[in-house]
RODRENKOL-330158 format. One record per residue: chain; x, y, z of N, C-alpha, C in turn; residue number from 0; residue in one letter. Coordinates in steps of 0.2 Angstrom, whole numbers, plus 5000, padded with zeros to 4 digits. Layout:
% RODRENKOL-330158
[site 'A' [X Y Z] [X Y Z] [X Y Z] NUM 'a']
...
% end
This chain:
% RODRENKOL-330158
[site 'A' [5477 5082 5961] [5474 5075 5961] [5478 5071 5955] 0 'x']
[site 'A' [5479 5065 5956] [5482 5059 5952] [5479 5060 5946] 1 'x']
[site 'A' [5481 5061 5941] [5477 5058 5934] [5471 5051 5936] 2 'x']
[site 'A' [5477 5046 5938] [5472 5040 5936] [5468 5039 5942] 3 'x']
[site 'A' [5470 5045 5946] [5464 5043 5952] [5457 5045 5951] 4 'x']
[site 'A' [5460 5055 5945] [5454 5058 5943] [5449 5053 5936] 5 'x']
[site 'A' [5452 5051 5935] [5451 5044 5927] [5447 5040 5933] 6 'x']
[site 'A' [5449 5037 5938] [5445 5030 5942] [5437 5033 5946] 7 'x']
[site 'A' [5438 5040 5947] [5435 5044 5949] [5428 5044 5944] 8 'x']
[site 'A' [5431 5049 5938] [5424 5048 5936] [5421 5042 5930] 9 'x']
[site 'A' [5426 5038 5929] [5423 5030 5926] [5418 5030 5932] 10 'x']
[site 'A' [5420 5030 5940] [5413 5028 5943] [5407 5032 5942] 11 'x']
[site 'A' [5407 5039 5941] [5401 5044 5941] [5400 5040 5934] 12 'x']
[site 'A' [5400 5041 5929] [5398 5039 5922] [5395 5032 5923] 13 'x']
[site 'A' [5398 5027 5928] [5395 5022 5927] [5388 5023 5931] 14 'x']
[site 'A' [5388 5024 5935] [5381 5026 5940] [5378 5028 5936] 15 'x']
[site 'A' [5380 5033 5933] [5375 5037 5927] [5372 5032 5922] 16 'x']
[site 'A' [5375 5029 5918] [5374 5025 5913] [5369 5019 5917] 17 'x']
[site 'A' [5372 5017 5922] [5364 5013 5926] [5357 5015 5927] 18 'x']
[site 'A' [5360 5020 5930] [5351 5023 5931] [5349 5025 5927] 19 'x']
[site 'A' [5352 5027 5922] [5347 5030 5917] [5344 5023 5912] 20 'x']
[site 'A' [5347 5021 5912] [5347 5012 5909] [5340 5012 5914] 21 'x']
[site 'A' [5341 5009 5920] [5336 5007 5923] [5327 5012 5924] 22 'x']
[site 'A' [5331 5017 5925] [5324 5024 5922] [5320 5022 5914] 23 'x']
[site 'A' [5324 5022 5910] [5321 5023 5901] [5322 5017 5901] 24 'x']
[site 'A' [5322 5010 5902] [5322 5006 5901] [5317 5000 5905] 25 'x']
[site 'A' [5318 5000 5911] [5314 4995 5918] [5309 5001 5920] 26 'x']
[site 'A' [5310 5004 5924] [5304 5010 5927] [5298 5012 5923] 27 'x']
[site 'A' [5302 5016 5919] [5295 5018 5916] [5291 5016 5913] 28 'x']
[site 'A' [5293 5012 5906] [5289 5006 5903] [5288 5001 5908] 29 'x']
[site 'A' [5290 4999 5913] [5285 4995 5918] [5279 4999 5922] 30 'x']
[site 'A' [5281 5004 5923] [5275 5008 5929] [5270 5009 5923] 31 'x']
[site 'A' [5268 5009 5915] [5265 5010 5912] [5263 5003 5911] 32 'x']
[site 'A' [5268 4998 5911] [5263 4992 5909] [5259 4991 5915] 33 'x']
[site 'A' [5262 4989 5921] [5256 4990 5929] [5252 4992 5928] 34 'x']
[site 'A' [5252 4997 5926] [5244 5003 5924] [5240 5000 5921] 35 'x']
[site 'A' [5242 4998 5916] [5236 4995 5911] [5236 5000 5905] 36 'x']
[site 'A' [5241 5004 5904] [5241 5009 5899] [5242 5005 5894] 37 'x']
[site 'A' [5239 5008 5885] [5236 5002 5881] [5241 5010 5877] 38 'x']
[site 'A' [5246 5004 5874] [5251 5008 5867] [5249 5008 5861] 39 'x']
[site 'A' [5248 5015 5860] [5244 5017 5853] [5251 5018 5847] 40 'x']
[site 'A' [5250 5020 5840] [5255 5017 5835] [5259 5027 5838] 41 'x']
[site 'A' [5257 5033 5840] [5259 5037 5840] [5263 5037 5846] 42 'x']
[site 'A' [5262 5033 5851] [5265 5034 5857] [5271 5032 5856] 43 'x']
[site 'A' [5271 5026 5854] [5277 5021 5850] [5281 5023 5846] 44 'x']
[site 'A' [5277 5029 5841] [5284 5031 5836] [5284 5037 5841] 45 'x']
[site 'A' [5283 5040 5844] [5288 5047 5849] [5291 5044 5854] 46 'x']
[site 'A' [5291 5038 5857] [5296 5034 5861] [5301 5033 5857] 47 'x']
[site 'A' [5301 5031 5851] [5304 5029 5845] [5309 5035 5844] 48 'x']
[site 'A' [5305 5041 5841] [5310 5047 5839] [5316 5050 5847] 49 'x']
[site 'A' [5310 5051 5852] [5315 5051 5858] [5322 5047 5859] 50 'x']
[site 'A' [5321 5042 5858] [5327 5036 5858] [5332 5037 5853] 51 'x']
[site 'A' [5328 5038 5845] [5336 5041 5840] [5336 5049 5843] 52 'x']
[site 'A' [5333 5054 5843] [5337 5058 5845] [5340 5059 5850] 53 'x']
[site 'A' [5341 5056 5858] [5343 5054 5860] [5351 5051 5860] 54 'x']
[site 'A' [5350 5046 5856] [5357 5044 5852] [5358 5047 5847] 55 'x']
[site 'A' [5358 5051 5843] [5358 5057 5842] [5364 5063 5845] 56 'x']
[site 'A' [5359 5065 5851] [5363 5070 5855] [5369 5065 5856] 57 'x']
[site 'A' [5370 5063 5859] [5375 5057 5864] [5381 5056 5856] 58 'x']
[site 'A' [5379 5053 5851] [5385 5055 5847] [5388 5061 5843] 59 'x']
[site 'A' [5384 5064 5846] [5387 5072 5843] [5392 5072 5851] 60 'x']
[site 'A' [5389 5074 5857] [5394 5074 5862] [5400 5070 5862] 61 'x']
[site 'A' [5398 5065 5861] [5405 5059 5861] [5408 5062 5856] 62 'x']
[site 'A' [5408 5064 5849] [5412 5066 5845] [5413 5072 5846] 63 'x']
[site 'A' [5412 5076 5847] [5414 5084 5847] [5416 5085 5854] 64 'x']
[site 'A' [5414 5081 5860] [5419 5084 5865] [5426 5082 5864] 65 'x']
[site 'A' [5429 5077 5864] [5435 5076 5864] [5440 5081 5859] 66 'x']
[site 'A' [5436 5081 5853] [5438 5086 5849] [5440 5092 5851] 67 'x']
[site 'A' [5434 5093 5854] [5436 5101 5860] [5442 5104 5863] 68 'x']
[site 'A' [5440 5095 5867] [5447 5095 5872] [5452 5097 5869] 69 'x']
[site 'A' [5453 5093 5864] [5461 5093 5860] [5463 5098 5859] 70 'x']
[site 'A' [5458 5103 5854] [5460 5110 5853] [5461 5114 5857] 71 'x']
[site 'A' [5457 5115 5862] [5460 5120 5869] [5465 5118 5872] 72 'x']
[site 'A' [5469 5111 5873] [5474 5109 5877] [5480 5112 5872] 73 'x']
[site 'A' [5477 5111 5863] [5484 5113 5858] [5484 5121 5859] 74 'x']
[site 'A' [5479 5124 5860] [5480 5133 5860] [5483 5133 5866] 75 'x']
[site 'A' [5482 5129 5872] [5484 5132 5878] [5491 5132 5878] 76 'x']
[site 'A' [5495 5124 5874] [5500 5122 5874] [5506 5128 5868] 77 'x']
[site 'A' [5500 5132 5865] [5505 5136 5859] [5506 5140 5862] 78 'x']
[site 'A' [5502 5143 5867] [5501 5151 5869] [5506 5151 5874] 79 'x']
[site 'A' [5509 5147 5878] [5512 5145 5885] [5521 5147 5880] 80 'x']
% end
């Protein structure tokens, strides 16, 4: 397959990704709880809170150390050839 076709390929899957989960943790859920009548206590608030930083969190450790990855396993591969 093309590079930039594989590259336009998954910019789509990532974007879809980034939507829905946007729209899940962001519109859905907090609105199915407000429909409800669910009353937010100060605990519930700060584990929503921690979930969110750890959350970004994981996500900047994967953005930084996957590439990283990548690079080093392309340089072994390109030494060893």
């Amino acid at each position: 397959m093309d590079p930039q076709q594989q590259l336009n390929k998954d910019a789509k899957l990532c974007t879809r990704w980034a939507l829905g989960l946007t729209f899940l943790f962001v519109l859905l859920f907090p609105g199915v709880m407000f429909l409800t009548g669910y009353q937010y206590t100060l605990s519930f608030f700060k584990g929503w809170t921690y979930l969110a930083f750890g959350w970004l969190i994981i996500a900047g450790i994967c953005i930084i150390v996957g590439p990283v990855m990548e690079f080093v396993r392309e340089k072994k591969d390109r030494d060893t050839v």
